[in-house]
C-alpha angles and dihedrals in degrees: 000000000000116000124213098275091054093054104052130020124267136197127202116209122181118223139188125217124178115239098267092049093064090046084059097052093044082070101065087051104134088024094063112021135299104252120069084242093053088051097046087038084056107041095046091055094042090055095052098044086057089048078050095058098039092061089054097055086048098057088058 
């Protein structure tokens, strides 16, 4: 049986927070996601898909 990772591509990228952002995350914990992983993934495409938007209401 494949798991999620064999059926669709997945890139790993390493990244770096200070002591206090992570603070910070840790508070959207149940709201994003549980893992460390799930909250950064979330909050990352949340904030795309809102630059996403905000270019869209600028070009009107």
């Amino acid at each position: 049986m494949k798991t999620k990772a064999d059926k669709k591509e997945v890139v790993k990228v390493q990244v770096t927070f200070t002591k206090k952002q992570m603070e910070i995350m840790k508070e959207y914990q149940d709201i994003f996601g549980e893992s460390d992983a799930e909250i950064v993934r979330a909050i990352v495409m949340n904030w795309l898909a809102l630059k996403k938007e905000v270019g869209k209401n600028e070009n009107k």
